[in-house]
Jmol script that loads the backbone (N, CA, C; Angstrom):
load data "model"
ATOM      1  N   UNK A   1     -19.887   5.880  18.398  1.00  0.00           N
ATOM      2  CA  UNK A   1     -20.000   7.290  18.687  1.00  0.00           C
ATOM      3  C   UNK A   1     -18.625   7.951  18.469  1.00  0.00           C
ATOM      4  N   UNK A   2     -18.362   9.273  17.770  1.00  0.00           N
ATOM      5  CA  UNK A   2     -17.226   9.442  17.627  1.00  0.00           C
ATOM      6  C   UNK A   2     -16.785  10.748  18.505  1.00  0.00           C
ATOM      7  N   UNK A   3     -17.457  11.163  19.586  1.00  0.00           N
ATOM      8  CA  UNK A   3     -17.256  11.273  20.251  1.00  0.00           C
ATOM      9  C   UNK A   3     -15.922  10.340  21.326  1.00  0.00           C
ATOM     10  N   UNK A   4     -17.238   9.380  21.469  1.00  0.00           N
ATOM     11  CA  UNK A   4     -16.035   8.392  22.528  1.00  0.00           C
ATOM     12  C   UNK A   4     -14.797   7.654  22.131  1.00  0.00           C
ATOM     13  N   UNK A   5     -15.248   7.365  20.699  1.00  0.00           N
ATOM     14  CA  UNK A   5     -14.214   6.639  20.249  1.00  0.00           C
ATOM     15  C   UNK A   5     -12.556   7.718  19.613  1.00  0.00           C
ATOM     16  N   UNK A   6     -12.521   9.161  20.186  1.00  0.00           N
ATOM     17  CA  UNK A   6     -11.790   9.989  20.131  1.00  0.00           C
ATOM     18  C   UNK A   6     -11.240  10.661  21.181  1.00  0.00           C
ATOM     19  N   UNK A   7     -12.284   9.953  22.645  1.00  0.00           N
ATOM     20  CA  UNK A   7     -11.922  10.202  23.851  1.00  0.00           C
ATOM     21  C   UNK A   7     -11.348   8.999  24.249  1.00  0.00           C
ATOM     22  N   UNK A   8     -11.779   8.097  23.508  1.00  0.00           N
ATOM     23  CA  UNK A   8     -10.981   6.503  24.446  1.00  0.00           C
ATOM     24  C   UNK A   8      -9.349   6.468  23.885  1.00  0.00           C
ATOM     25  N   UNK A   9      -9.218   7.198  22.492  1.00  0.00           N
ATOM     26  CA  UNK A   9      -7.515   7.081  22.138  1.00  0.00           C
ATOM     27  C   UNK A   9      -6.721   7.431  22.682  1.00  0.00           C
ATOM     28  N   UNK A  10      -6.964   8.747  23.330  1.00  0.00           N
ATOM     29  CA  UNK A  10      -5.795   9.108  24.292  1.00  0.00           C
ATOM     30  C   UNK A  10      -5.697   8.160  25.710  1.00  0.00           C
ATOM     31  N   UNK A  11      -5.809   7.119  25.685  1.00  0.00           N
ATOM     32  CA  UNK A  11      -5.600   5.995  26.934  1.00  0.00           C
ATOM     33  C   UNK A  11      -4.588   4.788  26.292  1.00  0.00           C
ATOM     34  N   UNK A  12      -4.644   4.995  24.335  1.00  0.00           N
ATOM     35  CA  UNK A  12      -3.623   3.970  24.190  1.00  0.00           C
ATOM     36  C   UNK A  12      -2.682   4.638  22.894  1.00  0.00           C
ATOM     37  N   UNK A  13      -1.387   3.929  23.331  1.00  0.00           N
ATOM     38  CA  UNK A  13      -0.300   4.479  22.012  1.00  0.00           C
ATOM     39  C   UNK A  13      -0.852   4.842  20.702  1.00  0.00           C
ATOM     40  N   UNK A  14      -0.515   5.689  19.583  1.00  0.00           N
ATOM     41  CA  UNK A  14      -0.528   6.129  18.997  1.00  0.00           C
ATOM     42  C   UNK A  14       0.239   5.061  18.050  1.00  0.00           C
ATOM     43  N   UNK A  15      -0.601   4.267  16.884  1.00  0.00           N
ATOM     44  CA  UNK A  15      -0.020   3.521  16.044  1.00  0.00           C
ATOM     45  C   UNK A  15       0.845   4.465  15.002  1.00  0.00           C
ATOM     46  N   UNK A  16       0.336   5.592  14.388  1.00  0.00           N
ATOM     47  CA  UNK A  16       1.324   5.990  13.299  1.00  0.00           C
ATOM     48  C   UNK A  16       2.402   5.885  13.316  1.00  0.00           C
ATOM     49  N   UNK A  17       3.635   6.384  14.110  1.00  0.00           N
ATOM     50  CA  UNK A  17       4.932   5.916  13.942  1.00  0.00           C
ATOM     51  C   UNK A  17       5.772   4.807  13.446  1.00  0.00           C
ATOM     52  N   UNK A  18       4.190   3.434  13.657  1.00  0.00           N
ATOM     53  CA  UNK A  18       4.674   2.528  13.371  1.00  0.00           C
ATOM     54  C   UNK A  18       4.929   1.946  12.049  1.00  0.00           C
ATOM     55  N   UNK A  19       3.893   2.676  11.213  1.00  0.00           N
ATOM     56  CA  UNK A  19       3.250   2.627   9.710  1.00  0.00           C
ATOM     57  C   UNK A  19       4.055   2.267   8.907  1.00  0.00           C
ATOM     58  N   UNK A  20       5.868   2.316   9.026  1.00  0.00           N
ATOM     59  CA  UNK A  20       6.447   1.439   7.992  1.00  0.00           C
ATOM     60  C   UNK A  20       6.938   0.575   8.880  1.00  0.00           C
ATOM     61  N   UNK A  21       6.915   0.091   9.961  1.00  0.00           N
ATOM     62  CA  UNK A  21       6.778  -1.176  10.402  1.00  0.00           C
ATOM     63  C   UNK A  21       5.282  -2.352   9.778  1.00  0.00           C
ATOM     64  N   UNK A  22       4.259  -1.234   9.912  1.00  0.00           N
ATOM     65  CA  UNK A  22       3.331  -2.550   9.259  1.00  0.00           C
ATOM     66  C   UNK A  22       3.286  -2.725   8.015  1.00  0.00           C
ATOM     67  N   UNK A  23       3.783  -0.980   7.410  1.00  0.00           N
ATOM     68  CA  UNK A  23       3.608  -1.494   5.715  1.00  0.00           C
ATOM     69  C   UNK A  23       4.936  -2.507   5.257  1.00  0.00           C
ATOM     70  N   UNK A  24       5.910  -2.883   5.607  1.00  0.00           N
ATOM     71  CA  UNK A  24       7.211  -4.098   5.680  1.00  0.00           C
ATOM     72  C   UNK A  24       6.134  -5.391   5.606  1.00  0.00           C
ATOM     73  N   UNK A  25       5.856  -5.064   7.458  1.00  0.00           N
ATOM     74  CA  UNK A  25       5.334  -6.828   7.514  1.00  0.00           C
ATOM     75  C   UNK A  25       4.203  -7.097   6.352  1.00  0.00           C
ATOM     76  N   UNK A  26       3.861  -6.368   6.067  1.00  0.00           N
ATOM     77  CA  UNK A  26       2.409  -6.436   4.841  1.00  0.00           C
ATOM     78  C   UNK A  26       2.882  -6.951   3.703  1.00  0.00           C
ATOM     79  N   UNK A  27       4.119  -6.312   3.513  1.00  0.00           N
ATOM     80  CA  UNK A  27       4.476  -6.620   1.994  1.00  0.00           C
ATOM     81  C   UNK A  27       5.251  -8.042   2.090  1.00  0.00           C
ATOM     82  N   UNK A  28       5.901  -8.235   3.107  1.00  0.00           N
ATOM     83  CA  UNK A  28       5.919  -9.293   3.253  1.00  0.00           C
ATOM     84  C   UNK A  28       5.169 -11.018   3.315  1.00  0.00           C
ATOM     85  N   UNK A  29       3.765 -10.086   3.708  1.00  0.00           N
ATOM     86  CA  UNK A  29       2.723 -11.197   3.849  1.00  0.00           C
ATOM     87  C   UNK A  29       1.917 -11.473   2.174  1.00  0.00           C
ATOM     88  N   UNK A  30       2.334 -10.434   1.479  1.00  0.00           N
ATOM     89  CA  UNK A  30       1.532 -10.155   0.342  1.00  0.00           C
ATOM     90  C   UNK A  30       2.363 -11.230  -0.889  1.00  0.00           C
ATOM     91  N   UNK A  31       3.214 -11.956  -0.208  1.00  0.00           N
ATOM     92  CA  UNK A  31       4.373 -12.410  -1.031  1.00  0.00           C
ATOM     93  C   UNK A  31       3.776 -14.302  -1.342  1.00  0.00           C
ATOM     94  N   UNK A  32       2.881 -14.583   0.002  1.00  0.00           N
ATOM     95  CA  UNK A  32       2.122 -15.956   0.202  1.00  0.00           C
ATOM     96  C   UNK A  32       1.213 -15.666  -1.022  1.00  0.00           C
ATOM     97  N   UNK A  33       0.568 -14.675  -1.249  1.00  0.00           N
ATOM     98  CA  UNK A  33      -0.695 -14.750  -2.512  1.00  0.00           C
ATOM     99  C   UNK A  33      -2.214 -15.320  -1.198  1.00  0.00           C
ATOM    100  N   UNK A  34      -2.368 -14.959  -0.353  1.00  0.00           N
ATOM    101  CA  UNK A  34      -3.056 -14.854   0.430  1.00  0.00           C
ATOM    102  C   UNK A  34      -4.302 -14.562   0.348  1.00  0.00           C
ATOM    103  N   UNK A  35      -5.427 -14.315   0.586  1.00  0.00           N
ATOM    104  CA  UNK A  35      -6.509 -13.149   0.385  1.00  0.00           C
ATOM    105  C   UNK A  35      -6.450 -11.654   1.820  1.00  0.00           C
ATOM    106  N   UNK A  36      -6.802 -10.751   0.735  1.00  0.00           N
ATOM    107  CA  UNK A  36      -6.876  -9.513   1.475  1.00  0.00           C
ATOM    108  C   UNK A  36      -7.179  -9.434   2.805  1.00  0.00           C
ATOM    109  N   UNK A  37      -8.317 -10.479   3.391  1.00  0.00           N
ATOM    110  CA  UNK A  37      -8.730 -10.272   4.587  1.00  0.00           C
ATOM    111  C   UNK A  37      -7.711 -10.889   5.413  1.00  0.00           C
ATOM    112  N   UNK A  38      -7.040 -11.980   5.200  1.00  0.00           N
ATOM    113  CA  UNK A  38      -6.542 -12.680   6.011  1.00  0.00           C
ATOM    114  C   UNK A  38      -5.030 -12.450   5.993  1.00  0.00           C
ATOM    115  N   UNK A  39      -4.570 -11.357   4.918  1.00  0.00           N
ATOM    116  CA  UNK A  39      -3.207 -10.524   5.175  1.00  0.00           C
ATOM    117  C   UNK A  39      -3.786  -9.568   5.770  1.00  0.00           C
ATOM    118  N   UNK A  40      -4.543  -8.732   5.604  1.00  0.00           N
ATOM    119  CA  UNK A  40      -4.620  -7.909   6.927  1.00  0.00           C
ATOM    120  C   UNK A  40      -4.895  -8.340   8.321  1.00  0.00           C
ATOM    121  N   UNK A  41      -5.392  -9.995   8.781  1.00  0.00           N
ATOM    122  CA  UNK A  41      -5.474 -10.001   9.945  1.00  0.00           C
ATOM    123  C   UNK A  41      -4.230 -10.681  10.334  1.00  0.00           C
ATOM    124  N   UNK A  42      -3.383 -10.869   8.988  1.00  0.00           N
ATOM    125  CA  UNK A  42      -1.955 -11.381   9.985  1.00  0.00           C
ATOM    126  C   UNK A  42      -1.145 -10.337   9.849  1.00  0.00           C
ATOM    127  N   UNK A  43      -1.392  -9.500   9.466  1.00  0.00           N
ATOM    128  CA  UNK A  43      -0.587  -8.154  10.054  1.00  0.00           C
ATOM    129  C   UNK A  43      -0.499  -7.680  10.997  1.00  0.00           C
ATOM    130  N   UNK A  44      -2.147  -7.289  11.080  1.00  0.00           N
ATOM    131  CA  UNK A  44      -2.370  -7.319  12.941  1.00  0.00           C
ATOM    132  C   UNK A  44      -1.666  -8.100  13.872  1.00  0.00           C
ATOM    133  N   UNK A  45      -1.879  -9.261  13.699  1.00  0.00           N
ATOM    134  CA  UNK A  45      -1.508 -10.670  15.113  1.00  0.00           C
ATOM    135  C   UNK A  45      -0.074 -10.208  15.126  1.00  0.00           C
ATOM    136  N   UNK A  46       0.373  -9.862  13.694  1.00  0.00           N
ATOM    137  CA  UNK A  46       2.273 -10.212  13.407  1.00  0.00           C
ATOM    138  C   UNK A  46       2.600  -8.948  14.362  1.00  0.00           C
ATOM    139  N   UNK A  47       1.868  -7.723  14.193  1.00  0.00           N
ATOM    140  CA  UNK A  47       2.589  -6.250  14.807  1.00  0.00           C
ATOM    141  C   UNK A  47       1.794  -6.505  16.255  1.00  0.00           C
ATOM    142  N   UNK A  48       0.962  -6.953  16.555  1.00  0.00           N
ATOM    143  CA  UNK A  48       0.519  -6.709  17.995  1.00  0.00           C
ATOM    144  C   UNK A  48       1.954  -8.078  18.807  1.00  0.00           C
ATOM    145  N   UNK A  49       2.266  -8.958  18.270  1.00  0.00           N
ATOM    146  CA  UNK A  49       2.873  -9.913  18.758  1.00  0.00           C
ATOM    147  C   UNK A  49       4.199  -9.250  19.073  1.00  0.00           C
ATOM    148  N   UNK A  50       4.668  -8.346  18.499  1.00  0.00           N
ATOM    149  CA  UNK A  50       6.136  -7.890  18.115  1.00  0.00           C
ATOM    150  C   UNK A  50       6.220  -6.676  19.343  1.00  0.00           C
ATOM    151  N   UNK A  51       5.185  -6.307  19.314  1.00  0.00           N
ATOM    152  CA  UNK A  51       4.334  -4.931  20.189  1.00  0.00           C
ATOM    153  C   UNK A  51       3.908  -5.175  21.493  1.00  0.00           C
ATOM    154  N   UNK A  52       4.454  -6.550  22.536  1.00  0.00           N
ATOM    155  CA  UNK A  52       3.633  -6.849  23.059  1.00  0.00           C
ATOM    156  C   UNK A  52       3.168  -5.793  24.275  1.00  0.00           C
ATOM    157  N   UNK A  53       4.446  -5.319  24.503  1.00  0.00           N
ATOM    158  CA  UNK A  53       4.397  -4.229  25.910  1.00  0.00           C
ATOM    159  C   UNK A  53       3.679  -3.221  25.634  1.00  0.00           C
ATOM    160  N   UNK A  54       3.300  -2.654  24.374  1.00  0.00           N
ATOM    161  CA  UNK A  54       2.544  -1.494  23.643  1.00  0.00           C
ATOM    162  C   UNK A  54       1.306  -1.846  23.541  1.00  0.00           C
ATOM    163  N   UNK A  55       0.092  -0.947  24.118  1.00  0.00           N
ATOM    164  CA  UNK A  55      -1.200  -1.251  23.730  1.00  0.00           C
ATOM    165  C   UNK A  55      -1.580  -0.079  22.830  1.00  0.00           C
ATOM    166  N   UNK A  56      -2.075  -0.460  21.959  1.00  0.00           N
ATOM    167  CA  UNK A  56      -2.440  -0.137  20.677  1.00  0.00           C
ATOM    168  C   UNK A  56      -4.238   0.281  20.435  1.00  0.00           C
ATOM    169  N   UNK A  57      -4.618   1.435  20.342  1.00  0.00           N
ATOM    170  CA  UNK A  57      -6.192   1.206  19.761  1.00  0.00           C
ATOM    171  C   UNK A  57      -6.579   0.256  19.229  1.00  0.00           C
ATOM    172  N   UNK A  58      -7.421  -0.648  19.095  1.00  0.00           N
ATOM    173  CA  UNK A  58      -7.771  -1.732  18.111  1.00  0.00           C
ATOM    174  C   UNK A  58      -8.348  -1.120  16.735  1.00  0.00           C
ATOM    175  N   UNK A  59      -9.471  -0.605  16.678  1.00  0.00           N
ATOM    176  CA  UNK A  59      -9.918   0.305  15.653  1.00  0.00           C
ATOM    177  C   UNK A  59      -8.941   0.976  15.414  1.00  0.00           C
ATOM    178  N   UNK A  60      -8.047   1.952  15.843  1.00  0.00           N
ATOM    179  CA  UNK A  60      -7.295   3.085  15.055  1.00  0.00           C
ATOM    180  C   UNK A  60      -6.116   1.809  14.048  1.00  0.00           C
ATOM    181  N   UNK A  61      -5.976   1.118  14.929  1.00  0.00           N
ATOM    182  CA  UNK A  61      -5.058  -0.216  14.227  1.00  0.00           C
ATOM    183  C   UNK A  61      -4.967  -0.360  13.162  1.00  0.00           C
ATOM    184  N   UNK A  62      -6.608  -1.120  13.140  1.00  0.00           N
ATOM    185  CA  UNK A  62      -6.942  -1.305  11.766  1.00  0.00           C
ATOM    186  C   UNK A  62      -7.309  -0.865  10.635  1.00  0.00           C
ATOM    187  N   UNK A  63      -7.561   0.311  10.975  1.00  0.00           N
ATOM    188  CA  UNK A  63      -7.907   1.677  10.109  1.00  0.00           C
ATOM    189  C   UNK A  63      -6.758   1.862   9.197  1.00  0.00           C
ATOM    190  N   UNK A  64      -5.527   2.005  10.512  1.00  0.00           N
ATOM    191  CA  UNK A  64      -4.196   2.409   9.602  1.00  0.00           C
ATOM    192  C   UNK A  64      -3.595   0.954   8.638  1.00  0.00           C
ATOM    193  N   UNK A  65      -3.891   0.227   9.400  1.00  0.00           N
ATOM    194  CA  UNK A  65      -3.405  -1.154   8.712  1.00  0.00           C
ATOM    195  C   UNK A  65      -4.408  -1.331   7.244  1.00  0.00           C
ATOM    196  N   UNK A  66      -5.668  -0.731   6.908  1.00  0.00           N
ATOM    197  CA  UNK A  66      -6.950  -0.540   6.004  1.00  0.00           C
ATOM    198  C   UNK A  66      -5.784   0.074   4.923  1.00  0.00           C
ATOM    199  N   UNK A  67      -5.616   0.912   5.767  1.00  0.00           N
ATOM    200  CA  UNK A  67      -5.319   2.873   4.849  1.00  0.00           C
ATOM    201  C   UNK A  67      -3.774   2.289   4.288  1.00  0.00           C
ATOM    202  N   UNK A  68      -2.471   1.091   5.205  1.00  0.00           N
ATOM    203  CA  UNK A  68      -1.734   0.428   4.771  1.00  0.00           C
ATOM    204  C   UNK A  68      -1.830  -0.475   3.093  1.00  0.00           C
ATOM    205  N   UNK A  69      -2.820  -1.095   2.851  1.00  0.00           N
ATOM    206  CA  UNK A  69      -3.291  -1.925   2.194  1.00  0.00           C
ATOM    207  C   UNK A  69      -3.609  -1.524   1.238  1.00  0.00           C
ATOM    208  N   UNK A  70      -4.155  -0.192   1.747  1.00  0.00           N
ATOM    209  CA  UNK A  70      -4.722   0.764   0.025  1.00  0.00           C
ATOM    210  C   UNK A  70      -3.569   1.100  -0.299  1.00  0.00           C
ATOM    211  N   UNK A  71      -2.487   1.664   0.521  1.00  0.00           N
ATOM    212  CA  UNK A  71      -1.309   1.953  -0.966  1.00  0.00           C
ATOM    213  C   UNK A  71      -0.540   1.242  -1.279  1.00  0.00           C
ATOM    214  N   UNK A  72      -0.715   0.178  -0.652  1.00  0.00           N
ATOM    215  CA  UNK A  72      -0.047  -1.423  -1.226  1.00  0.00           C
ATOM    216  C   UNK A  72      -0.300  -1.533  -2.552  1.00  0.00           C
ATOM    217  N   UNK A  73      -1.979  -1.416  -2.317  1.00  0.00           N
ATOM    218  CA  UNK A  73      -2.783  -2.322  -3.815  1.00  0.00           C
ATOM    219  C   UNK A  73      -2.718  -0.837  -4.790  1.00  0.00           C
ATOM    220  N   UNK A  74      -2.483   0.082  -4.584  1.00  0.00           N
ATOM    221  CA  UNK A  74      -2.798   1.705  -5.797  1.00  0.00           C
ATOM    222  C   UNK A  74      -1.550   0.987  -6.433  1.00  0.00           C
ATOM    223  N   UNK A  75      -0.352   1.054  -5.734  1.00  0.00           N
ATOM    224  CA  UNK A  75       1.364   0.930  -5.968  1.00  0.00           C
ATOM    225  C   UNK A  75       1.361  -0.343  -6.690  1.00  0.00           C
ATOM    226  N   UNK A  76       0.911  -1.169  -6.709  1.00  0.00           N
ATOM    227  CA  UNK A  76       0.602  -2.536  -7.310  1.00  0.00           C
ATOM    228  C   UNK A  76       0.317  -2.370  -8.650  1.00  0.00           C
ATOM    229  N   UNK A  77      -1.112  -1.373  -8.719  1.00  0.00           N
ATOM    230  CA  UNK A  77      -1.879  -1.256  -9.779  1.00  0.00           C
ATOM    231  C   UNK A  77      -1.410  -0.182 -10.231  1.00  0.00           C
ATOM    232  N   UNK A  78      -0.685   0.721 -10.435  1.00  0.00           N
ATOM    233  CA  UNK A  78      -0.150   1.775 -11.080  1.00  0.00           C
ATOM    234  C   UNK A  78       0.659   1.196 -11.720  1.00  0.00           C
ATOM    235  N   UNK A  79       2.058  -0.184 -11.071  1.00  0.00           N
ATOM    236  CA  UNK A  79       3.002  -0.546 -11.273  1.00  0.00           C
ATOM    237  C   UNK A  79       3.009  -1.601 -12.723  1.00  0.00           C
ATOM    238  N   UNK A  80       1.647  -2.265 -12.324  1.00  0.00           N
ATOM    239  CA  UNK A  80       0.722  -3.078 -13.508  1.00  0.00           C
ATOM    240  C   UNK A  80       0.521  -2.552 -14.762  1.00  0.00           C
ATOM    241  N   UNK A  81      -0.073  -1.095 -14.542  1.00  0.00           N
ATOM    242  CA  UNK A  81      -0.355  -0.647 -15.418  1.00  0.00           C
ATOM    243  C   UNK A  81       0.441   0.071 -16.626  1.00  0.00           C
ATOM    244  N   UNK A  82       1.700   0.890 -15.958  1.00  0.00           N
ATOM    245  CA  UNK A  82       2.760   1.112 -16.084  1.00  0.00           C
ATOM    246  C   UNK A  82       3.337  -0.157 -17.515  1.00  0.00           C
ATOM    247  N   UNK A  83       3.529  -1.380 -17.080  1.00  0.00           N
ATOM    248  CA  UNK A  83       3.959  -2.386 -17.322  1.00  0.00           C
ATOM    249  C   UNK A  83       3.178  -2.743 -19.087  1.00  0.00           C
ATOM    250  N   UNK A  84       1.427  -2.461 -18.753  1.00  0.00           N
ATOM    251  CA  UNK A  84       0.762  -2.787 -19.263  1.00  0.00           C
ATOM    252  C   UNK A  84       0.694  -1.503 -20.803  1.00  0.00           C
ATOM    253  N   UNK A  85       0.707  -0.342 -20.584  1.00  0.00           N
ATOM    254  CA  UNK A  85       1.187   0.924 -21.310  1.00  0.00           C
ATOM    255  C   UNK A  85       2.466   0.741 -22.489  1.00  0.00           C
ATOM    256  N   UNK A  86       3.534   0.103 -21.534  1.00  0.00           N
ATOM    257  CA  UNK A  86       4.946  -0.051 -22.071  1.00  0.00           C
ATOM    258  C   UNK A  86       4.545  -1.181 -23.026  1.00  0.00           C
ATOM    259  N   UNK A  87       3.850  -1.917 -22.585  1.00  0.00           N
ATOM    260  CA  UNK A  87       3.663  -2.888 -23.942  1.00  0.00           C
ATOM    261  C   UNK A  87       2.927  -2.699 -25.107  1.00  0.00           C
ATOM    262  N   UNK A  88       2.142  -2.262 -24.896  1.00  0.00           N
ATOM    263  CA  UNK A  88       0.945  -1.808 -25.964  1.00  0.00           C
ATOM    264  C   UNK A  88       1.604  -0.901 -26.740  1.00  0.00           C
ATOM    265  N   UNK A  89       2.246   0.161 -26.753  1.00  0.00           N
ATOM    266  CA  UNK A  89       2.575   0.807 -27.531  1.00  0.00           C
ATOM    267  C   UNK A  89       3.814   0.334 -28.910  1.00  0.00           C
ATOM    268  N   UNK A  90       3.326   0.493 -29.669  1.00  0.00           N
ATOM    269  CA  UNK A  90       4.342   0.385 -31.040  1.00  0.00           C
ATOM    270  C   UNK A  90       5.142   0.990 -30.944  1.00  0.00           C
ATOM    271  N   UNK A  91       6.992   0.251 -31.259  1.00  0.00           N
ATOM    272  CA  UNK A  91       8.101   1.480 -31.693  1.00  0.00           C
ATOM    273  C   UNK A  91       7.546   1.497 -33.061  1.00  0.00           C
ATOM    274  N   UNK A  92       7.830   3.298 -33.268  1.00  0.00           N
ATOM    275  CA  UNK A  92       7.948   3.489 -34.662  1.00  0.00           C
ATOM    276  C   UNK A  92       9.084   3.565 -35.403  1.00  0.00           C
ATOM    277  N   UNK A  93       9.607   3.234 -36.071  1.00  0.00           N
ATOM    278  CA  UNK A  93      11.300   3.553 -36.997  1.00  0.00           C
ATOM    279  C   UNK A  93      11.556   4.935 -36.885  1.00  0.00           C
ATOM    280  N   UNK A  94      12.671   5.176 -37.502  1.00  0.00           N
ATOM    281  CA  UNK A  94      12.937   6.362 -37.366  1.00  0.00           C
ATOM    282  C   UNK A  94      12.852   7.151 -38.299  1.00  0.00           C
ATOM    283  N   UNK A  95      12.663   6.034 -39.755  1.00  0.00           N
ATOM    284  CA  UNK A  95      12.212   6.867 -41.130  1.00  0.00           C
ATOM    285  C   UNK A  95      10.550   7.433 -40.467  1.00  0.00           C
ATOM    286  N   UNK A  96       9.922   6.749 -40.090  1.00  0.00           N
ATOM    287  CA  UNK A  96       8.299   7.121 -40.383  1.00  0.00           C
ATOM    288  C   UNK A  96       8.589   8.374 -39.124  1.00  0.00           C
ATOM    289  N   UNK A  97       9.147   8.607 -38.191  1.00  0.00           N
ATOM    290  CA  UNK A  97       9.356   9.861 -37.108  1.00  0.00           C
ATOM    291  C   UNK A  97       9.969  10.953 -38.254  1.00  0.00           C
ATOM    292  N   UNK A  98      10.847  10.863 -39.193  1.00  0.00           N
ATOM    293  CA  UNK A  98      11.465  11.753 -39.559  1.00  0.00           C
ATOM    294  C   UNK A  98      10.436  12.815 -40.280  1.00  0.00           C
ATOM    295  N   UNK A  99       9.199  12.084 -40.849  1.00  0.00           N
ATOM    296  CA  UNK A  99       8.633  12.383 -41.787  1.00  0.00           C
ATOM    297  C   UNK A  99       7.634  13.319 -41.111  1.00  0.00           C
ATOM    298  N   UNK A 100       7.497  13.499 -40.051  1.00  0.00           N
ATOM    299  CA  UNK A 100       6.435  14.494 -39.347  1.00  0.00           C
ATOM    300  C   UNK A 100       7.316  15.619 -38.667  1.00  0.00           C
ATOM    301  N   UNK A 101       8.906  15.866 -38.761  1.00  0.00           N
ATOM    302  CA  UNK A 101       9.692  16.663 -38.610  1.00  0.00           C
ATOM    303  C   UNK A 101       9.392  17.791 -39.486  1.00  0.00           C
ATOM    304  N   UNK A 102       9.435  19.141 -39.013  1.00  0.00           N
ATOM    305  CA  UNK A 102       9.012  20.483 -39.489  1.00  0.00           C
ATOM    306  C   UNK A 102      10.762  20.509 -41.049  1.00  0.00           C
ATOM    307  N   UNK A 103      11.583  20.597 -40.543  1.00  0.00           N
ATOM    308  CA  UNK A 103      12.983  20.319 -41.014  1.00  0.00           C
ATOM    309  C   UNK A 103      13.700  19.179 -41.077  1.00  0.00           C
ATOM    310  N   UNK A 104      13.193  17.947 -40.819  1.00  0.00           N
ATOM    311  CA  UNK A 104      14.053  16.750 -40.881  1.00  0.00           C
ATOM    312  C   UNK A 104      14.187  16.563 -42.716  1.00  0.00           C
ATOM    313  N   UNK A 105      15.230  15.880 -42.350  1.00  0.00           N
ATOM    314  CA  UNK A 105      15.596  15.424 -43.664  1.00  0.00           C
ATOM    315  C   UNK A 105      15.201  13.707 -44.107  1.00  0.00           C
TER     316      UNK A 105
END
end "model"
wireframe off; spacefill off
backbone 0.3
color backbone group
């Protein structure tokens, strides 16, 4: 119900602040070659462990730790792709560029 589940947050800390604390430990965990599910649940254990005096939403947690992961993997795959662009393309010389010059010689 999202009702309740928007009335029960204000009873525990507010994870955002923490968000480049988990996006660190993430990228850190992302370094084993792991699977997705099981770096996001040692993210969790890693920031609730570190956190102990702090109680934390569980759901809002993982949501942000979700919403963490997606710009892990965009930044990944942009970075890939990027990579993947730079290669594919042919240099051309500089005779065959000159030749589509309005005034080149």
């Amino acid at each position: 119900n999202y009702y309740h589940n928007t009335w029960s947050k204000q009873f525990y800390e507010n994870a955002e602040p923490f968000k480049q604390q988990i996006f660190e430990t993430m990228c850190s965990l992302l370094e084993k070659n792991a699977p997705k599910q099981s770096i996001i649940q040692q993210t969790k254990e890693a920031f609730c462990n570190q956190h102990k005096d702090i109680e934390f939403h569980q759901g809002y947690l993982l949501q942000l730790i979700y919403r963490v992961s997606y710009q892990i993997s965009n930044k990944i795959n942009r970075n890939k792709l990027k990579l993947r662009v730079a290669e594919q393309q042919p240099e051309k010389k500089e005779d065959d560029f000159k030749k589509y010059l309005k005034y080149g010689k």
